[in-house]
C-alpha positions in Angstrom: 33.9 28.9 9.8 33.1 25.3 9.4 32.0 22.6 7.2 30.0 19.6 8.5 28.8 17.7 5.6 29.8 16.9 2.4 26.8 14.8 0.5 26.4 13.3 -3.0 22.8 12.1 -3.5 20.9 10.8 -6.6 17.0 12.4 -7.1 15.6 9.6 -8.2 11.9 8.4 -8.9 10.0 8.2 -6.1 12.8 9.3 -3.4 16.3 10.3 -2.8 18.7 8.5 -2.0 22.6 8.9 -0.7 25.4 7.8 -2.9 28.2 8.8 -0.6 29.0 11.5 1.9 31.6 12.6 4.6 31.1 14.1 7.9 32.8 16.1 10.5 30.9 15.8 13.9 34.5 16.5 15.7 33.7 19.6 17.6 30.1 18.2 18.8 29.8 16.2 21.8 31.2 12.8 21.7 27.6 11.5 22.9 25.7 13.7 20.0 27.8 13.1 17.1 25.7 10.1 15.8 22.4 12.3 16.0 24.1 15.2 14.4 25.3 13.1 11.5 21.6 11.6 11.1 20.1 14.7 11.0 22.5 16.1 8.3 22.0 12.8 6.5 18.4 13.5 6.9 18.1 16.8 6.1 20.1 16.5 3.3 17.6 13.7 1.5 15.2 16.3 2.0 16.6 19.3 1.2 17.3 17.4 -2.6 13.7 16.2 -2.3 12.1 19.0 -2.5 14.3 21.0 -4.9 13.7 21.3 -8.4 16.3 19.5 -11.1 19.3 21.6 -12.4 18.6 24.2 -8.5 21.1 25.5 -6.5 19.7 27.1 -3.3 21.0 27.7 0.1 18.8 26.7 2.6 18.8 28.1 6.8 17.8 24.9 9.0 18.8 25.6 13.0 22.2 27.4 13.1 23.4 25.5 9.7 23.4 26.5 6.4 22.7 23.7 3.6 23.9 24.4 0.7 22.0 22.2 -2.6 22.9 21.8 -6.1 20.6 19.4 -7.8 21.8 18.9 -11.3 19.4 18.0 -14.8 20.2 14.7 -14.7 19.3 14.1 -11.1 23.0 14.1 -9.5 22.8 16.6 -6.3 25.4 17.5 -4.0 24.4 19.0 -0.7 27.0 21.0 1.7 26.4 21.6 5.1 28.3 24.7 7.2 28.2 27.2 9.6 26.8 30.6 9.1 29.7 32.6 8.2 31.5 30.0 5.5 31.1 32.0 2.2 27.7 30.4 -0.4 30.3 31.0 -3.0 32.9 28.6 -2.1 30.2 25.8 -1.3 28.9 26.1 -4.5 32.5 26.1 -5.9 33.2 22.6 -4.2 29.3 21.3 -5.8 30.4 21.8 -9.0 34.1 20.2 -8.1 32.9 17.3 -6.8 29.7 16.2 -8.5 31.4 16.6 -12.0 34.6 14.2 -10.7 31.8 12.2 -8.9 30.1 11.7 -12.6 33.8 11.1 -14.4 34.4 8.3 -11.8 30.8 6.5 -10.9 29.0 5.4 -13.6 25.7 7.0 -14.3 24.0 3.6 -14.7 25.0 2.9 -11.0 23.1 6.0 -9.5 19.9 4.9 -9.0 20.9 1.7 -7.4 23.8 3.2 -5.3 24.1 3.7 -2.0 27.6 4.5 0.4 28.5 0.8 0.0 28.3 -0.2 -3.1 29.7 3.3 -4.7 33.9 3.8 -4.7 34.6 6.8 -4.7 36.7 8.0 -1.9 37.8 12.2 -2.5 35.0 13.1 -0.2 36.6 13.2 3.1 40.0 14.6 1.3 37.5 17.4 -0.3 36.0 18.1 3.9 39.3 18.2 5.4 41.0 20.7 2.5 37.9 23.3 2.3 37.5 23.1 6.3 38.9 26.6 7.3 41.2 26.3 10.1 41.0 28.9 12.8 44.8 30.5 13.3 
């Protein structure tokens, strides 16, 4: 069970755009991991596109499971795992981490945001402590 992406997006109007996000491309190929990471980047900007405001859905895309909560007020947090890692939990670490990402980022910064100008740095700590480690 695995964990690959950990995304905080902002539907906006027109498009979607990333806020912040953390990958782990570790057990991929050394010469994929930059394509892998785009295409979760990728897929996650659409995945928020094309769901509705205050959605959560799980979504199947190749052998990954993308996992989107889109709140009212167009915040949206996308996970991305393996098969087997349980829809509860991912939805569990949504709500976790869009409502501290909402405490600590101010709402006026969202739609003008992107991974360089936002702070917020629990993302990677959030990956690394749901990641289930195989005995």
């Amino acid at each position: 069970m695995r964990l690959y992406s950990l995304s905080v997006l902002y539907k906006g109007d027109p498009k979607v755009h990333l806020l912040k996000a953390a990958y782990d491309v570790s057990s991929f190929n050394f010469f994929q991991r930059s394509s892998v990471q785009e295409f979760m980047t990728f897929t996650s900007q659409l995945i928020v596109e094309r769901s509705g405001l205050g959605s959560r859905a799980s979504v199947k895309e190749q052998e990954y499971l993308c996992h989107v909560y889109v709140r009212s007020d167009g915040l949206a947090g996308v996970v991305i795992a393996d098969n087997e890692y349980p829809q509860r939990v991912c939805f569990t670490l949504l709500d976790k981490v869009l409502d501290e990402f909402s405490r600590e980022v101010r709402k006026i910064d969202w739609p003008s945001g992107s991974p360089a100008t936002i702070s917020y740095t629990a993302l990677d700590g959030y990956l690394s402590k749901y990641q289930v480690r195989e005995p």
